[in-house]
N, C-alpha and C positions, 0 to 999 in steps of 0.2 A: 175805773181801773183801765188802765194803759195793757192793751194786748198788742203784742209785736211778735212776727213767726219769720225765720231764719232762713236762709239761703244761700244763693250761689250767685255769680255770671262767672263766663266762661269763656275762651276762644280757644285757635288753634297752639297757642304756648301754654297751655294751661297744661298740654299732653295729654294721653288716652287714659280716659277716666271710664271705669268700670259703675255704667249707675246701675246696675241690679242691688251691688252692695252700698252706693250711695245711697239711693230711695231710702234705704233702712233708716237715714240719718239726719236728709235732708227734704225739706217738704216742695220747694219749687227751686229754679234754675232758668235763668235766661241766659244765650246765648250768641255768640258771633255768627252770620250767615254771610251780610256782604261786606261790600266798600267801592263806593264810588260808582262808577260804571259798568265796573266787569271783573271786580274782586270777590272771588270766593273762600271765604276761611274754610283753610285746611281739614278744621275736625269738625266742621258744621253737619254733615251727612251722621258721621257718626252718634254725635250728640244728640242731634234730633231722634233717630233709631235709637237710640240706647237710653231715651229718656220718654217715649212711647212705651217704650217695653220694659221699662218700670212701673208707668202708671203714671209718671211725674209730674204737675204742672209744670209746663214752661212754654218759652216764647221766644223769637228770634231777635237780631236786633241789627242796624244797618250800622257803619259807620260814616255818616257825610258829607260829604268833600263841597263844602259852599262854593267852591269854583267851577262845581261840574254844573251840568243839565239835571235842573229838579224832578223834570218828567223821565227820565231815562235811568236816574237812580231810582225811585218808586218803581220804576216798571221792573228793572233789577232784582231788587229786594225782593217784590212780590212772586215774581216768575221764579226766583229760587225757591224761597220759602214754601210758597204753596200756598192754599188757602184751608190748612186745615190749623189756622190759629185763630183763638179769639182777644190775642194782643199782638201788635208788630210795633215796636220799638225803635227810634231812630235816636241814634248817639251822638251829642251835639258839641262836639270838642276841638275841632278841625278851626284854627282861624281863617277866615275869611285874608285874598290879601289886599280888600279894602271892606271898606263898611257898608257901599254903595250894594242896594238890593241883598243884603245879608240878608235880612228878616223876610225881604218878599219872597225870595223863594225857597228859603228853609219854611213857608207857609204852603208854599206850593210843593214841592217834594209831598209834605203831612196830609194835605191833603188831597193828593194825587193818590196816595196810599191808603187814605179812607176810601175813597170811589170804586178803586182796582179790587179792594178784599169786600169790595159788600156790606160799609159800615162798621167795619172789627174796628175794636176799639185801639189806637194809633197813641204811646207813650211818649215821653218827652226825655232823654234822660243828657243829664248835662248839670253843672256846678255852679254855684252862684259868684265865684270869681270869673270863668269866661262870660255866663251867660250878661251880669251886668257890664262887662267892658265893653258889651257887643249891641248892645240897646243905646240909642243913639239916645244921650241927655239922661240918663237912665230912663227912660220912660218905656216903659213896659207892654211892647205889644199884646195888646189886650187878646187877640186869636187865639197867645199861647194856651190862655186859661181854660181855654175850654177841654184841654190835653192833659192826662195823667200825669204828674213827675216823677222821674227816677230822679235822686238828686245824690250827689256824691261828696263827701263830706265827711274826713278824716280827722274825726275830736273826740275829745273826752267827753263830752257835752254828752248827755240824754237826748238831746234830741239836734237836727242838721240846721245849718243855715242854710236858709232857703233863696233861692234868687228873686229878683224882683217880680214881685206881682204875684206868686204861688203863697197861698194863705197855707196849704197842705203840700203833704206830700204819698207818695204811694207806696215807693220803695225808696231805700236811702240804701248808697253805698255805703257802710263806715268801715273797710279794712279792703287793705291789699295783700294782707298777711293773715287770709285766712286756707285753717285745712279743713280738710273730713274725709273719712274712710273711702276708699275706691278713688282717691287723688294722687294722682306722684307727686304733688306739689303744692305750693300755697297757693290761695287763686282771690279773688274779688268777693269779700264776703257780706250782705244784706240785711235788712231787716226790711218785710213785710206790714205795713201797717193796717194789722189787722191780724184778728186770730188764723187759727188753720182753715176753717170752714171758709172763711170770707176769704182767702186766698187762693184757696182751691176753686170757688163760684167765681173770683176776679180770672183770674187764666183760664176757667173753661175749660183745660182738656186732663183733668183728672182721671186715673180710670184704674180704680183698686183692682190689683192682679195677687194671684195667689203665691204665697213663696214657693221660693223652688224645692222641687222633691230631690231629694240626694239619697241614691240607690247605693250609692259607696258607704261603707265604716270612714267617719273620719274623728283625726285624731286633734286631741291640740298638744303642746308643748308647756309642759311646767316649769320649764325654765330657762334663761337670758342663754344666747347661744348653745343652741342644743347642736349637737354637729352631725350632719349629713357625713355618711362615706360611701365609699364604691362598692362593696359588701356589707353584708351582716355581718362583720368583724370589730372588735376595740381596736384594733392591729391596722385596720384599713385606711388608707386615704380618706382625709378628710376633703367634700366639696366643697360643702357650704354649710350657716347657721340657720336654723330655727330661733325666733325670736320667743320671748316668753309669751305665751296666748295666743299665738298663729297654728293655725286648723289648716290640717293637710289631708289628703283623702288616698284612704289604704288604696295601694293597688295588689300586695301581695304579703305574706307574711314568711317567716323564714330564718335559719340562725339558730345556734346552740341555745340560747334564750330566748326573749321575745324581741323580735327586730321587725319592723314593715318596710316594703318598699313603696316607695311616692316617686310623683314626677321628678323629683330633686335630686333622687338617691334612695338609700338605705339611712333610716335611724333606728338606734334603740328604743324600744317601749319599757324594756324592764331587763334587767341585769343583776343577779345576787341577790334577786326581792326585792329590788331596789324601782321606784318606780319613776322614770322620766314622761308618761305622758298620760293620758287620758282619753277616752270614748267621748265623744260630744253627739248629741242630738245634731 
């Protein structure tokens, strides 16, 4: 039996993703930290915090530039990141603007970044369209194998084409056009080769935390635009909708009927017996 467990990657366009309510959804998540020499992605601080204080697995990832200094993007990456990861990721999509020393010091970068973290295990992630255009004769620098793949590969297929020389692979990208809860957007979506367990022991920083305790009443919405107003009134300005199944948290109650008020406004809970929402755990 084929077990495959689901994911993310992420950077700073991907926007301010909420992982408390991710976690719920999603089991690991890698992420954008550098680029190049002295490129810091924008939402990497956050990501990283906000995916500790899920519990998450994940891990960072570089972007790099084969025209820069191999030793100075390793030293980069690492100094950002930290060394509180047990995979660091290097993104291999950047063409070269010759072929001369491509492979020797995209080897050196790899493993300048095994030495600097103490042996953490160091990924490969990149496509088997750049990656064979870039292997001189196609022939396969043998080094690479000894490196995890993340391999990216947008098919119908069950499973990726793989680049030259990788018999396996670790993680496969197959979409660019994926979501989940606490996303404002579509982002880079994954498969894990491997169940939960074996994904959580491959990234090493798992760490189950308790849900959160919610001392507020909150409510959900029974139905497709429920409308927010300025009062506890039918008569009142309208703000904004409630979508059907969005959970708000009482801050007050109030109105000839049942109304509460939320961050958003005033909505109805109930009018004429009539009932627009709900109590949620």
């Amino acid at each position: 039996m084929i077990y495959r467990t689901q994911g993310v990657d992420v950077s700073g366009w991907s926007g301010n993703i909420d992982w408390d309510t991710a976690a719920q959804w999603i089991p690991f998540a890698y992420y954008k930290c550098t680029e190049g020499t002295t490129g810091v992605d924008i939402s990497f601080a956050a990501n990283k915090m906000g995916c500790d204080r899920a519990g998450m697995p994940h891990a960072p990832y570089h972007y790099y530039h084969p025209d820069l200094s191999a030793d100075l993007q390793a030293a980069h990456f690492v100094n950002t990141a930290g060394l509180g990861y047990n995979v660091f990721i290097v993104d291999v999509e950047e063409a070269p603007i010759t072929m001369n020393q491509f492979q020797t010091n995209l080897r050196k970068c790899v493993e300048k970044i095994v030495q600097l973290t103490n042996g953490a295990k160091v990924a490969i992630y990149t496509s088997a369209g750049f990656w064979d255009a870039w292997c001189s004769h196609n022939i396969f620098p043998g080094w690479a194998g000894n490196y995890p793949l993340i391999v990216a590969n947008y098919t119908v297929d069950n499973r990726p084409h793989l680049p030259i020389g990788w018999g396996t692979w670790k993680v496969w990208q197959f979409s660019k056009n994926f979501w989940f809860p606490g996303c404002p957007g579509t982002v880079d979506g994954n498969w894990f080769n491997g169940n939960l367990e074996e994904c959580r022991a491959w990234f090493g920083n798992y760490n189950p935390v308790n849900p959160p305790v919610y001392n507020k009443t909150r409510v959900c919405s029974l139905f497709s635009e429920l409308h927010v107003r300025t009062i506890p009134s039918i008569n009142a300005k309208v703000l904004d909708h409630l979508a059907k199944g969005e959970i708000v948290e009482v801050d007050e109650l109030g109105g000839k009927d049942v109304w509460i008020k939320h961050s958003r406004g005033w909505t109805a809970v109930e009018r004429n017996s009539y009932r627009y929402m709900e109590v949620v755990k």
